[in-house]
Structures are given as structure tokens and as C-alpha cells.
C-alpha positions as CSV (number, residue, x, y, z in Angstrom):
1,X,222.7,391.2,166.8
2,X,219.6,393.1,165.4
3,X,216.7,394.6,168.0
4,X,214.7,391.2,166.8
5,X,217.4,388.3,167.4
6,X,218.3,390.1,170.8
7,X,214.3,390.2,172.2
8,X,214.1,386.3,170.5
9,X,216.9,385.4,172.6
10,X,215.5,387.1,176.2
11,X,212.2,385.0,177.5
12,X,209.2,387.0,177.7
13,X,207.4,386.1,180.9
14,X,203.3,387.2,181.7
15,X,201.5,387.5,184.3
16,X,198.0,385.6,184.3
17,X,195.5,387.3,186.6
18,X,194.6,391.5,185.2
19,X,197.3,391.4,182.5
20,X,196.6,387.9,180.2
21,X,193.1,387.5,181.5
22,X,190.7,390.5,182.9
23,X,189.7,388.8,186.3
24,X,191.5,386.9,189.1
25,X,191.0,383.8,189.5
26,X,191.1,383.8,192.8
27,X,188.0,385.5,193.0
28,X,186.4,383.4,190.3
29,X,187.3,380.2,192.3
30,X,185.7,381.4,195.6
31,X,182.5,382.4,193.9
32,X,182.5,378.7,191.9
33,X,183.0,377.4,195.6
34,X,180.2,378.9,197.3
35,X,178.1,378.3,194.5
36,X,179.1,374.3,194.6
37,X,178.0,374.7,198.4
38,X,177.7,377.8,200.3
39,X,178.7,376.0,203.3
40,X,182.3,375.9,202.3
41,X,182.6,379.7,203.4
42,X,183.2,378.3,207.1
43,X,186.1,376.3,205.4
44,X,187.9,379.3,203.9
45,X,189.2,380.7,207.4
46,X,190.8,377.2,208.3
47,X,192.4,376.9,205.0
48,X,193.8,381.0,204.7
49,X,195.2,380.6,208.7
50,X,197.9,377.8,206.4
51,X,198.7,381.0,204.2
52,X,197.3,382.4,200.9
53,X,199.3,379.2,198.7
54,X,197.5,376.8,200.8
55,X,193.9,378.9,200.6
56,X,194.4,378.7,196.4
57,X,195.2,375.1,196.9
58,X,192.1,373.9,198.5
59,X,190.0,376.3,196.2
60,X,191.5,375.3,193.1
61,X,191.2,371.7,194.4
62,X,187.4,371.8,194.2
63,X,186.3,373.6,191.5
64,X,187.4,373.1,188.1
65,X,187.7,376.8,185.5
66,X,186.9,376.6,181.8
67,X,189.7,378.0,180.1
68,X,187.7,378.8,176.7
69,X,185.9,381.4,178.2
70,X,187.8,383.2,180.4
71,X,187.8,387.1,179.0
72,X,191.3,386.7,177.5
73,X,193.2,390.5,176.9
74,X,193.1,390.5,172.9
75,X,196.2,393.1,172.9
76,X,198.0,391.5,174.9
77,X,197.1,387.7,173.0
78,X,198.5,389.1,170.1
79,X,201.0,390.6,171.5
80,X,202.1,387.2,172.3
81,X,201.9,385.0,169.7
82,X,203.6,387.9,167.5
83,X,206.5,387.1,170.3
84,X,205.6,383.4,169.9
85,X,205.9,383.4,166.1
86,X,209.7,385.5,166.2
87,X,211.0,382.4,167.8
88,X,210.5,384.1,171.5
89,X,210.4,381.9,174.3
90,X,206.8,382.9,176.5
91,X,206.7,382.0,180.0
92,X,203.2,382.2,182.0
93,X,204.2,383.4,185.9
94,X,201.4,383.4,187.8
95,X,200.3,383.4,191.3
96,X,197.2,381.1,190.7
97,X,197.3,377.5,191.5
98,X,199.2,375.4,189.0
99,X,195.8,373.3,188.0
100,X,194.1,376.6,186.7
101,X,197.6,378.1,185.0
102,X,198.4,374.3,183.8
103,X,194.7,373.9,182.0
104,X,195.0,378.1,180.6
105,X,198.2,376.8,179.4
106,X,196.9,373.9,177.4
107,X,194.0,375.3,175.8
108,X,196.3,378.4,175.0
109,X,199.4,376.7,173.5
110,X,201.8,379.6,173.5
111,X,203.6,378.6,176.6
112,X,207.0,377.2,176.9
113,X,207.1,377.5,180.8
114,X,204.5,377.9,183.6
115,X,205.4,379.4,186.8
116,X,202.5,379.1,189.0
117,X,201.5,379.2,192.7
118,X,201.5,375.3,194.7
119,X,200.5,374.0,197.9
120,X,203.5,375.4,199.7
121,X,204.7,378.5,197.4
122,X,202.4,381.8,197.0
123,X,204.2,383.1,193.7
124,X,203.5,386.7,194.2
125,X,206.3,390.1,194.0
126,X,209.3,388.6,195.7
127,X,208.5,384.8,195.1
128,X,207.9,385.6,191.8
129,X,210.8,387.6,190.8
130,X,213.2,385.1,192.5
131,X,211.9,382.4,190.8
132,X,212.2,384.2,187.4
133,X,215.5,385.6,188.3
134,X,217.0,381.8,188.9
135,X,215.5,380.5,185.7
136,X,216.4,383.3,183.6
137,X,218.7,385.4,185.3
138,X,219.1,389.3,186.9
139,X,217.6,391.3,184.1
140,X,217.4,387.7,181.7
141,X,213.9,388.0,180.8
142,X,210.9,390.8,180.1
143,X,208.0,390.8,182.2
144,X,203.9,392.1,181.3
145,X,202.1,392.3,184.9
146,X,199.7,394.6,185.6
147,X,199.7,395.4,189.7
148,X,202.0,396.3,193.0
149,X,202.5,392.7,193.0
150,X,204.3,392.9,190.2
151,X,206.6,396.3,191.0
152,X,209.0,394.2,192.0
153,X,209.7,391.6,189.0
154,X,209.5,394.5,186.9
155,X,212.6,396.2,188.8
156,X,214.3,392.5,187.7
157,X,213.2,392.4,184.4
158,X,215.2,393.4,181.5
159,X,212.2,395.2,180.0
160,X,208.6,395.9,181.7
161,X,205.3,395.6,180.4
162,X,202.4,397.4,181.7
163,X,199.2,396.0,181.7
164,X,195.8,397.8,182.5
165,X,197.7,399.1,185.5
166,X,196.2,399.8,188.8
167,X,197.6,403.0,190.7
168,X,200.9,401.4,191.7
169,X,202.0,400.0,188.8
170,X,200.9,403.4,186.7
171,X,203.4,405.4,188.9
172,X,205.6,402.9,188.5
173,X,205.1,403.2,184.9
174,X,205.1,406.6,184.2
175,X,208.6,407.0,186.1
176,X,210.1,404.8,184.6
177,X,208.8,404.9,180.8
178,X,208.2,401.1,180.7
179,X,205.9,400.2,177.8
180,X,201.9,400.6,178.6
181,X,199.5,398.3,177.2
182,X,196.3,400.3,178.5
183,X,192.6,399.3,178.4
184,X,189.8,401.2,178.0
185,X,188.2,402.9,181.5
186,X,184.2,401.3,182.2
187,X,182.5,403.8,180.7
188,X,179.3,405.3,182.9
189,X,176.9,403.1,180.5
190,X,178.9,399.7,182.0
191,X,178.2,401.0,185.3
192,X,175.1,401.1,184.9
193,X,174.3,397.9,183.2
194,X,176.4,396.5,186.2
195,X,173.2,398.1,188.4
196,X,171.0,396.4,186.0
197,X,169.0,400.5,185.8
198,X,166.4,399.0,183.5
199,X,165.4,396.4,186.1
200,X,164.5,399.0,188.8
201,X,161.1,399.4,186.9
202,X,160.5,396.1,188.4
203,X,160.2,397.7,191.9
204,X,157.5,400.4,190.5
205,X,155.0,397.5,192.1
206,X,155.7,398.9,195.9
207,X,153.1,401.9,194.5
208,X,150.5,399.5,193.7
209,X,148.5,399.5,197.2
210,X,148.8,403.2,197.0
211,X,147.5,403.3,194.0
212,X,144.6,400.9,194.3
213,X,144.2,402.3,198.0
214,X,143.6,405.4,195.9
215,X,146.0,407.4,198.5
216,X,148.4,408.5,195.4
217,X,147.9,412.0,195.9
218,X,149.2,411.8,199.8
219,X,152.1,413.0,200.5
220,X,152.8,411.3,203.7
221,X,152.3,408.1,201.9
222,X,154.4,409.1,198.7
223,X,157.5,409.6,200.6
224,X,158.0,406.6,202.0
225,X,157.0,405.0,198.9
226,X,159.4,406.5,197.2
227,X,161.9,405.5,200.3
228,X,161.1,402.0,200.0
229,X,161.9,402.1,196.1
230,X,164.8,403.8,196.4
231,X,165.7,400.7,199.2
232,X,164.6,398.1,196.8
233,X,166.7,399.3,194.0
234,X,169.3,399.5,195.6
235,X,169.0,396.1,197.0
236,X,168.3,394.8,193.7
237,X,170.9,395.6,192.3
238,X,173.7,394.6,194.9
239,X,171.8,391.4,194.5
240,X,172.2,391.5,190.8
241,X,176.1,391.9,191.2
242,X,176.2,388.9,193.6
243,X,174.2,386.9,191.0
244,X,176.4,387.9,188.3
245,X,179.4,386.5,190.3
246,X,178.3,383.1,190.7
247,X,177.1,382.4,187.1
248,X,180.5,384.1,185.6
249,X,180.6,380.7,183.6
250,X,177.5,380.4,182.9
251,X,177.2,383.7,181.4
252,X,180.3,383.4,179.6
253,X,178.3,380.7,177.5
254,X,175.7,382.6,177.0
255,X,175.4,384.2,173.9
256,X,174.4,387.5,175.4
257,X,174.8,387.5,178.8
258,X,178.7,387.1,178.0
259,X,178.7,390.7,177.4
260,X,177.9,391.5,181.2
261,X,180.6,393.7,182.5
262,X,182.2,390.8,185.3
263,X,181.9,388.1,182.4
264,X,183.7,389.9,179.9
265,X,186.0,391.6,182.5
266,X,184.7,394.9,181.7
267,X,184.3,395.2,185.6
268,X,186.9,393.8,188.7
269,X,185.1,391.6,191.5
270,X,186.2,393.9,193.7
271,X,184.7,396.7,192.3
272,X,182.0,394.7,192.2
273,X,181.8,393.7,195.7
274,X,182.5,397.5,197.1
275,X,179.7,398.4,195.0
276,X,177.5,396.2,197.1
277,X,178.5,397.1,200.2
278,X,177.7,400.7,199.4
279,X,174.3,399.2,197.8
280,X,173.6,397.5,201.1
281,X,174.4,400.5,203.2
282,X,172.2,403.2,201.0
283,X,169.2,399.8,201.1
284,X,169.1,399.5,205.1
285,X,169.7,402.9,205.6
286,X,166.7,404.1,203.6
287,X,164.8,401.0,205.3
288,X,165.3,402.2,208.3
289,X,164.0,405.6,207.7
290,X,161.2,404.3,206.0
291,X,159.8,401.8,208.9
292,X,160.9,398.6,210.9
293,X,157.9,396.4,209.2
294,X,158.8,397.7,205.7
295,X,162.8,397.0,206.5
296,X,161.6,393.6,208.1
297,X,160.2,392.8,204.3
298,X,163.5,393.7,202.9
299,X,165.3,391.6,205.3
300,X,163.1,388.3,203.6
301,X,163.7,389.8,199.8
302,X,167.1,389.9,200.3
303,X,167.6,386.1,202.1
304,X,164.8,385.1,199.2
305,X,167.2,386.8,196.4
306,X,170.3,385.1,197.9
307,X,169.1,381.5,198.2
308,X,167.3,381.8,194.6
309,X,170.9,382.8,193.7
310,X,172.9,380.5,195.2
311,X,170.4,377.4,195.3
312,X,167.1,377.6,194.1
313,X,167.4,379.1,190.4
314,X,168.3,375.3,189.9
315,X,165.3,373.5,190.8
316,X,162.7,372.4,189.1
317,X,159.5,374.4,189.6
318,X,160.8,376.1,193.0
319,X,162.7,378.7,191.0
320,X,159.9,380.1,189.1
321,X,157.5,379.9,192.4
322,X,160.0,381.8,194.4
323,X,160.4,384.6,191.3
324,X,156.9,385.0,191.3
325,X,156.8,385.2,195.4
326,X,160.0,388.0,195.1
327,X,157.2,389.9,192.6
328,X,154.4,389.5,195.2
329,X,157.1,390.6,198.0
330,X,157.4,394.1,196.5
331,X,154.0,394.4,196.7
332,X,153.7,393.7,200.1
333,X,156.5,395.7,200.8
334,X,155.0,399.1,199.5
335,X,152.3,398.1,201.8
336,X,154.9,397.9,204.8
337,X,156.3,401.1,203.7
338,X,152.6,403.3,203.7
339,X,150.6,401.4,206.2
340,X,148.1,400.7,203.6
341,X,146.5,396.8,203.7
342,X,146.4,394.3,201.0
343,X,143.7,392.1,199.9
344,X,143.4,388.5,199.1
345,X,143.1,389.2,195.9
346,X,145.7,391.6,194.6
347,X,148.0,389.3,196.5
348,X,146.2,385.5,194.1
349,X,146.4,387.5,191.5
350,X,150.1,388.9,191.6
351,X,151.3,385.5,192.4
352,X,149.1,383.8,189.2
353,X,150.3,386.9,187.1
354,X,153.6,386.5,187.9
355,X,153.8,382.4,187.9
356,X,152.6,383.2,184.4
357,X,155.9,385.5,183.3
358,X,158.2,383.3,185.2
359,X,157.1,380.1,182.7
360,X,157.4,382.0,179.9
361,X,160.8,383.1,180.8
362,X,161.9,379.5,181.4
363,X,160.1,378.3,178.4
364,X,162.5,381.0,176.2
365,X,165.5,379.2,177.3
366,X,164.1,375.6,176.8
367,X,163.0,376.9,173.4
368,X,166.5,378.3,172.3
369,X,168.3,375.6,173.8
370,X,170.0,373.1,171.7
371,X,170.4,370.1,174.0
372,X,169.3,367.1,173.5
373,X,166.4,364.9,174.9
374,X,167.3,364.0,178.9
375,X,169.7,366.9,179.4
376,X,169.1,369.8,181.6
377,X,169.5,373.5,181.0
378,X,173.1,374.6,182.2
379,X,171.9,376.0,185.6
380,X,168.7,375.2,185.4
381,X,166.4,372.3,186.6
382,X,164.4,371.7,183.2
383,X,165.3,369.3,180.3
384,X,164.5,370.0,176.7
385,X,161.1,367.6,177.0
386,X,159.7,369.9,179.3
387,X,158.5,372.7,177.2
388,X,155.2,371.8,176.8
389,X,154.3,371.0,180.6
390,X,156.0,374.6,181.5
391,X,154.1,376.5,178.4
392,X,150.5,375.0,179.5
393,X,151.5,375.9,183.5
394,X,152.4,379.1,182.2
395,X,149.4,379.5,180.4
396,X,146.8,378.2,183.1
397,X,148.5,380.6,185.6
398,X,147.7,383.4,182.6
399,X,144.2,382.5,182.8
400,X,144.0,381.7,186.5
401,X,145.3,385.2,187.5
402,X,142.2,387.0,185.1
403,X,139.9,384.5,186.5
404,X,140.8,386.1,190.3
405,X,140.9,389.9,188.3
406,X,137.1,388.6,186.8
407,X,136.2,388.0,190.9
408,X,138.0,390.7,192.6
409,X,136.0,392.8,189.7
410,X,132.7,391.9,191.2
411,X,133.1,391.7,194.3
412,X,131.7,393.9,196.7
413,X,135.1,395.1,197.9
414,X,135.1,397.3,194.2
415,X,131.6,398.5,194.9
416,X,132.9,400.3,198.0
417,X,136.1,401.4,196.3
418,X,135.3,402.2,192.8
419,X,131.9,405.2,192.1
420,X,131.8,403.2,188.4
421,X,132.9,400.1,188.9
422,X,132.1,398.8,185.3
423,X,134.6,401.0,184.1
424,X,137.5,398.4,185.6
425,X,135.9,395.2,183.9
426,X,138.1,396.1,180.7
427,X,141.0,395.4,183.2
428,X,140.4,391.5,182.9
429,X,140.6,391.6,178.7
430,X,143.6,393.7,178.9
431,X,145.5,391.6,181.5
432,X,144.6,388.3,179.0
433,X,146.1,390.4,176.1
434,X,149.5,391.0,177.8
435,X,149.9,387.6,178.8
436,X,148.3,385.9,176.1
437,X,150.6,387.9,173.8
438,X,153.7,387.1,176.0
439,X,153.4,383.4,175.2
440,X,152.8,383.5,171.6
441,X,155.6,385.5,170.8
442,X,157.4,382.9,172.9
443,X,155.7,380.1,170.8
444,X,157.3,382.3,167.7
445,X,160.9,382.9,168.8
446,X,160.5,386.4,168.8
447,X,160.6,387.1,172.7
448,X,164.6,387.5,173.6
449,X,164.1,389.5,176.9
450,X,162.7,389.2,180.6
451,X,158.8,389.1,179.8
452,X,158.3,391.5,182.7
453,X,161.3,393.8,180.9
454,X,159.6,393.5,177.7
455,X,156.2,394.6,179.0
456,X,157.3,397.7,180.1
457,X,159.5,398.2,176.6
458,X,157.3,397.1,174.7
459,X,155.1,400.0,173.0
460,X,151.7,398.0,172.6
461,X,151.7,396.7,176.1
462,X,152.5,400.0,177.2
463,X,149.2,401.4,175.6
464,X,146.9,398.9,176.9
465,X,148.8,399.4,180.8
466,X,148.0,402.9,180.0
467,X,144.7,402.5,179.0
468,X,144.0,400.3,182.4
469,X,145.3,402.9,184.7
470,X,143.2,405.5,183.0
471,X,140.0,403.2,183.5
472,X,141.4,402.7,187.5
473,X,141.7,406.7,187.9
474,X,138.2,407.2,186.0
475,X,136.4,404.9,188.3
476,X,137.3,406.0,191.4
477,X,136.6,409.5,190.8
């Protein structure tokens, strides 16, 4: 019997969770369950006290996976129906809940068994290689896992097959010579679009009351300035990783956003989550060197951030008033964070300005979206039909916050601030322009990114930003 007709005649069995797919399910499930109602997180104790099977029971229970887009290994697909196409019998043994493997199975069609993880059975290590071992026999089938789970159904197996290993299972590998499928290490650029880097220009608005308090060149205010951005950033992006988690389907849709690292896999959820507890910790700890009204603001951004995420990003109108509050919150905390007061105005006119940029964010996706008339955004609270209500809110708010700059402007509050106040009144023109310009290249199709993100890319706004600070520094001098 040749090398081929002997591996034909031995099953090859896989493992789902790091080895077929580049997630766990597990993790996904949870995520998808909180998201569905973040009250079930009281229910998850109750449910793990009857064991892990009955915890993935009652998870995959209530939440349903979409098998299309989960971020499938290519090498080891192939890999697979190479087998499958030699006449090879492929078995899928997994430890996730029989609905989830069942459905992956389906949509796959390579399988000729499934193994998987019930109400009663966790079919992890032991479970699984016993279960394998009465099917198939000691040593009657090959086996591709990826983790110490799997340490020992690969000492049952005939033949092991590594897969993206984690430190166990790469010992375990390299002393016993088994065959490595390995995966490309996240590269530094991954962890950092994981952070979201780019985003952290957002929190450059916690200098704004220094800067209009003109208190930019004191050095007792700068440093906790720079505290509370290094705080916010931080928090940011811990929040960013939480988001990313609950719209893992959503993203996987997407035809961009399914390049993140957790939705393509790039990145483990518990990488993930370890990098926001280390977020959190670096966030409150600079907070509370900074001061207790400035970490009292962080508190609210970060309960804001986590309700938009889990709740409000999905209703109508409240989502893009609570973006343009989180914007007006970073305001108010550089003010926390220096001691220096706010006024009425830069507060109207951050929340106007920012109302504006939020529409035309929401108005991008209602514009590429190919739904029909009466169904809403996936994750969203807008139908198609509402594109022109959201562009005219978005452009009122436009005008409204320039109407408050145009007042603020000649008010006597600038007199006392400003030696030339005429010099700011080109502020109000250049404000229109950057908004204004926003929303027609909306109207075009040619804005793809967060408005806020493209401002600060973009090399025309960036001119006319420059030339308003300039006319700021000029007429306070």
C-alpha cells in the first residue's frame, strides 16, 4: 500500500477553534450575548457553576454564528479538501457546541463526521481523545489542533498536525517533529491598528481650553494636559478593542472593516482583553495623577463609550448625539485636567460642530448601503429613506455651529481675550469650509473615512486649521 492509499484509509480529524478557524467561539458567543443584552452577564455564573459543556450550551442556545464569515485558516482549508479530494475521510472534533460545529459543517461540506461539545460532554484533551480513540481507534486517525488541549489527542493520534501553536503545543511540536502548519506572528503595525493610533488625534481637543485660555506656554498646565491625553488614549483605545468585539460580525461584512485584526483573526480575544486591562490600568493611573475632577470625567467617557457600544450606536438619532457629547466630553475634560473654565460657547459650538460630523458619518453608510426601501443599516437605527432628513440635520448643525462661532466672535468675552479681535472673524468662513466641504464630498461618494479622521488627513483642511490657529496666536498677542 503506497504512502497515499495508507493516509486515504486513516481519518483525518481537526480541530475547530485556533487551528480550522482563527478565533474561539467561545469568546465570540459571549460577546454576541452581551451585545443581545448585557444583562445576561449575571446569567453566565449560574450557567458555568453546571460546568463549562453546560456554559457553551446556554450560550450557543441564544445566539446564532454566521458560518460564511468566520476567518477560516486558508492553509489549513486547503489542506483539507486536498485530503478530502484523495478519498480521505475528515472529521471536525471540536469542543464548541454542536449547533455552531453542526452549521460550520454545513456551510463547509468537507466533513464526514462532527465531534462536538453537548449539554452534558465538554469535548476538550481527554474527552476528546477518547471519543476519537473509540471511533477510530489507538493511533486510527491523524489529528491538526493547535493548543494544550490538544497535547493529549495528539499523543493518540497516528500523526499530529500543528496548528498556529501556542507555547504548549510548540514544545510539544518541536520534540516530537510532528508536522507544523505555522501562521504569521501580528506584526507591530496590527498592534497598532488594534489601538486604533490614528484615532488618538481625536483626544488633541483636551488642549483646546488651554489654548483658547491662552495658558499654552505654562508648564504647570501642559503637564497635566498631556497626562489627561495620555489617559484618554489609552482609554480610547481599550474602548476601541471592546467595540471591536461586539461587532466581530458586523465587521466581518463589512467590506473594510473585515480587515480589523479580531475580525480577520489577526488578533486572539484574549490578547485582546489583556490588552485592555493594561489600557485601563495605564488610563486610571494617569487619571489619578492628573486630578480627581479630571478622573471623575473619565469615569462618564468611559460608561458613555460602553453604552454607545453595547446599546446606543443602534438608535436612531441618540447615537450620533451621544458621539458628538463624547467629542464635547474631551473638551471638558482638558478643562478638568488644567483648572481652566469653559464657556457657553466653545461648549454650543463643539456640540453643533460635532452633530455636524456625526450626520455625515451616518449619511456615508446610508449612501453606500445597498438595502432596500424600509430596511435598516446592519447595526444601525437608520433605513435607506432617511438620507435626506440626516444630510439636512447634518448640514443645519454645520451652519448652526458657525452661527454660535459668528456670536462668540463678537461678543465681549473676545474683546477681553483677544488685543485684535478682527483677526479671529476669518475663523467663522474657515469652519463653514471644512464642514461645507465634508458634506459635498459625502454627496459625491468620495468620503470613505471618519470625517473627523479625514480632517486631520486631509492636506487642504489641514491648511485652513493651520491658518485658524495662526489668526488665534496673532490676536492674542
Amino acid at each position: 500500500m503506497d504512502a497515499r492509499s495508507e493516509n486515504s484509509a486513516i481519518p483525518l480529524a481537526v480541530d475547530l477553534d485556533g487551528t480550522l478557524i482563527a478565533t474561539d467561539l467561545l469568546w465570540e458567543g459571549l460577546f454576541a450575548l452581551l451585545k443581545k443584552n448585557p444583562l445576561n452577564i449575571f446569567l453566565v455564573p449560574f450557567w458555568l457553576l453546571g460546568g463549562p459543556a453546560r456554559l457553551k450550551q446556554a450560550i450557543a442556545a441564544a445566539v446564532d454564528i454566521d458560518p460564511a464569515t468566520l476567518p477560516y485558516r486558508p492553509e489549513v482549508l486547503k489542506r483539507l479538501r486536498d485530503e478530502q479530494s484523495n478519498g480521505r475521510k475528515i472529521v471536525l472534533a471540536t469542543g464548541t457546541p454542536r449547533k455552531f460545529a453542526d452549521a460550520i459543517a454545513r456551510h463547509l461540506g468537507l466533513f464526514d463526521a462532527v465531534l462536538a461539545s453537548d449539554g452534558d460532554e465538554n469535548l476538550t484533551s481527554e474527552r476528546k481523545r477518547n471519543a476519537l480513540v473509540a471511533a477510530y481507534g489507538d493511533g486510527g486517525f491523524d489529528y491538526a489542533g493547535n493548543s494544550r488541549h490538544d497535547l493529549k489527542v495528539f499523543e493518540a493520534a497516528r500523526a499530529a498536525i500543528v496548528v498556529a501553536p501556542d507555547r504548549a503545543a510548540a514544545r510539544w511540536q518541536a520534540s516530537h517533529g510532528s508536522e507544523l502548519i505555522a501562521t504569521q506572528q501580528p506584526s507591530l503595525r496590527t498592534i497598532l491598528k488594534m489601538l486604533r493610533v490614528h484615532q488618538w488625534l481625536k483626544n488633541s481637543l483636551i488642549a483646546v481650553p488651554l489654548v483658547l485660555a491662552h495658558k499654552y506656554v505654562n508648564l504647570d498646565m501642559l503637564a497635566p494636559a498631556l497626562l489627561a491625553f495620555v489617559s484618554f488614549s489609552a482609554a480610547a483605545s481599550a474602548i476601541y478593542i471592546v467595540n471591536d468585539f461586539f461587532d466581530l460580525t458586523l465587521d466581518r461584512s463589512h467590506p473594510t472593516k473585515r480587515d480589523r485584526p479580531f475580525a480577520s483573526g489577526k488578533l486572539s480575544i484574549p490578547f485582546g482583553l489583556a490588552s485592555v486591562a493594561i489600557l485601563l490600568v495605564i488610563s486610571l493611573a494617569t487619571a489619578a495623577f492628573t486630578s480627581i475632577e479630571f478622573l471623575a470625567v473619565l469615569l462618564i467617557y468611559l460608561v458613555a463609550t460602553t453604552a454607545y457600544s453595547l446599546a446606543v450606536k443602534r438608535m436612531l438619532l441618540l447615537d450620533v448625539l451621544t458621539l458628538a457629547g463624547l467629542y464635547t466630553l474631551r473638551i471638558l475634560a482638558g478643562a478638568a485636567a488644567t483648572g481652566v473654565d469653559v464657556s457657553f460657547w466653545l461648549l454650543a459650538f463643539s456640540i453643533f460642530f460635532f452633530l455636524s460630523l456625526a450626520l455625515v458619518k451616518r449619511y456615508v453608510e446610508l449612501r453606500s448601503s445597498t438595502l432596500n426601501v424600509g430596511e435598516r443599516i446592519a447595526g444601525r437605527g437608520y433605513r435607506i429613506e432617511d438620507q435626506d432628513i440626516v444630510a439636512q440635520a447634518g448640514m443645519a448643525s454645520a451652519f448652526s455651529s458657525v452661527l454660535v462661532l459668528a456670536l462668540y466672535i463678537d461678543s465681549s468675552a473676545v474683546r477681553e481675550l483677544y488685543r485684535e479681535p478682527w483677526l479671529i472673524w476669518p475663523l467663522a468662513p474657515i469652519v463653514l469650509y471644512l464642514t461645507m466641504r465634508v458634506w459635498i464630498l459625502a454627496r459625491r461618494d468620495e468620503l470613505h473615512d471618519d470625517p473627523v479622521v479625514f480632517i486631520i488627513r486631509d492636506w487642504r483642511s489641514q491648511i485652513v486649521v493651520l491658518i485658524g490657529a495662526a489668526l488665534l496666536l496673532v490676536a492674542g498677542w
